[in-house]
C-alpha positions in Angstrom: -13.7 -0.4 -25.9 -10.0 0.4 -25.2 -8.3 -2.2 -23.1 -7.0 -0.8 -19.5 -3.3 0.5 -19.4 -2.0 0.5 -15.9 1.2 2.1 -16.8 -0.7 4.7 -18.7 -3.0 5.7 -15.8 -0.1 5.8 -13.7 1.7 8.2 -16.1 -1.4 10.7 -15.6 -1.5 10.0 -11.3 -0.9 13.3 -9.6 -0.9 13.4 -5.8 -0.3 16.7 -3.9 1.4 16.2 -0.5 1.8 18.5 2.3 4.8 16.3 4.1 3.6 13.1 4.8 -0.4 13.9 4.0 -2.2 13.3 0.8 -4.1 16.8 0.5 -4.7 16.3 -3.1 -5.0 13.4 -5.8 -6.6 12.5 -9.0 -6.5 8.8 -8.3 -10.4 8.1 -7.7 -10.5 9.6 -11.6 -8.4 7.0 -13.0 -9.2 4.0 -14.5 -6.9 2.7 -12.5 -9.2 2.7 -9.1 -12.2 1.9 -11.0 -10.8 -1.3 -11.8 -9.8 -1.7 -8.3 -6.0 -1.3 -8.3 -4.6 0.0 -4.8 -2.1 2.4 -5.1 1.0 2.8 -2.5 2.4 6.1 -3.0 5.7 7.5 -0.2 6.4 10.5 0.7 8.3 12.5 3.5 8.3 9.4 5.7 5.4 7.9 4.9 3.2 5.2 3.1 0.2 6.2 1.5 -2.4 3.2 0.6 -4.8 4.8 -1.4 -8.1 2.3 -1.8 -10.3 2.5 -4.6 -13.8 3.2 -4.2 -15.1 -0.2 -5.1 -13.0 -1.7 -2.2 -13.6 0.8 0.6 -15.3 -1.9 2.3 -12.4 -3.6 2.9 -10.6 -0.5 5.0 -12.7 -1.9 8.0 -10.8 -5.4 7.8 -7.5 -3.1 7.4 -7.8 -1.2 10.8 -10.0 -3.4 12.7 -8.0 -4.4 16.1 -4.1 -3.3 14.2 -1.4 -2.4 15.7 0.9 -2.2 12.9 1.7 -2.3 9.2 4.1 -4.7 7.7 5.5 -4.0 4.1 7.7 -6.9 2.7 8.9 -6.4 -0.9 9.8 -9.9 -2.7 8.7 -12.0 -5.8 5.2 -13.1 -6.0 4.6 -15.4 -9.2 7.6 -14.2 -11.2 6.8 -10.3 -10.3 8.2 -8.3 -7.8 5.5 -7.3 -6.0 4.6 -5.8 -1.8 2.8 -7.6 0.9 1.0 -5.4 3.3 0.2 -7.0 6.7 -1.8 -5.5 9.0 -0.9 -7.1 12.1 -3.6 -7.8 14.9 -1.5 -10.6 16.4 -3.9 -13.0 15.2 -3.3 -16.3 13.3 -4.6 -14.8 10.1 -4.0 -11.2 9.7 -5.2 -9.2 6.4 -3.3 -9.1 4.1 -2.9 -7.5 0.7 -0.2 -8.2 -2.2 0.4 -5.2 -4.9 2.8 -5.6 -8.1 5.8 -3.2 -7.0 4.4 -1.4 -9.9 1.2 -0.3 -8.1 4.2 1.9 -5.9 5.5 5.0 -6.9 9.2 3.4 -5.6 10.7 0.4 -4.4 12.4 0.8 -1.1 16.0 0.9 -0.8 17.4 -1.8 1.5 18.7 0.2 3.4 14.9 0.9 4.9 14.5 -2.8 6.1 13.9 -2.2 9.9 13.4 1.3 10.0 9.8 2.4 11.3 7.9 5.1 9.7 4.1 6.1 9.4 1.4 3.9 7.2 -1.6 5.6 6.3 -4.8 4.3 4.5 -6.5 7.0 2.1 -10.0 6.6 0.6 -11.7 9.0 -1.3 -13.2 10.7 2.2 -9.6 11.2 3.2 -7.3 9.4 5.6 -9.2 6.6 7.4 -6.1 5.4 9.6 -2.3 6.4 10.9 -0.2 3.0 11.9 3.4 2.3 12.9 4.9 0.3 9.7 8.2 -2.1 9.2 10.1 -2.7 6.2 11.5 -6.1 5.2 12.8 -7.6 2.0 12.4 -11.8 1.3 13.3 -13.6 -1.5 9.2 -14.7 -2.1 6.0 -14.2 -1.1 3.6 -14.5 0.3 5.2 -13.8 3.6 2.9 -13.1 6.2 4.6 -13.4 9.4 5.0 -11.9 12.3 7.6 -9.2 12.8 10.6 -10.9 14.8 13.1 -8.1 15.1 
């Protein structure tokens, strides 16, 4: 059996954009999602969380009562890695935490607390739209509030 490459797959990821929308992808192909690796992928403005079929179930627990996105790049156990936060302005938001390697870039700092467009992708097409901020910290996990 050969043993999963997640830089390989990533190598053979093709997305088609149309501006900010996904309007192709052969993600749900790659080994990659089957093994349940998220994928954040940016593009003319916007985050793209692409969700692999065996976690679909969790999109509900993504949009359910949000208002926002958070995305705060630091280390997480030695890596650099992104927390996503989706706020509902409870005391324990969902939250998810990708190597930076699971993104096709890291964002410049020059992005922290600009607002642009989070979107959530599954293999039935974009499941939500939310307003996202961008913050850097030294180490995760993060999850607080944004305070700006």
């Amino acid at each position: 059996m050969r043993r999963f490459d997640l830089k390989e797959d990533i190598s053979l990821l093709k997305i088609v954009n149309r501006g900010p929308e996904v309007v192709e992808t052969n993600f749900w192909e790659l080994e990659m999602a089957r093994e349940g690796f998220f994928y954040l992928s940016f593009n003319a403005g916007a985050g793209r969380f692409l969700v692999p079929p065996a976690l679909q179930h969790m999109v509900k627990d993504m949009i359910e009562k949000v208002d926002m996105v958070i995305l705060t790049l630091g280390q997480l156990r030695g890596k650099l890695s992104y927390e996503i936060l989706f706020e509902d302005h409870s005391d324990s938001p969902f939250s998810i935490h990708i190597e930076a390697k699971q993104a096709d870039r890291i964002l410049p700092e020059s992005d922290c607390d600009k607002e642009f467009r989070f979107t959530i992708w599954t293999q039935q097409g974009k499941q939500a739209d939310f307003p996202c901020r961008y913050r850097k910290v030294d180490r995760l996990p993060c999850l607080k509030p944004w305070d700006h």
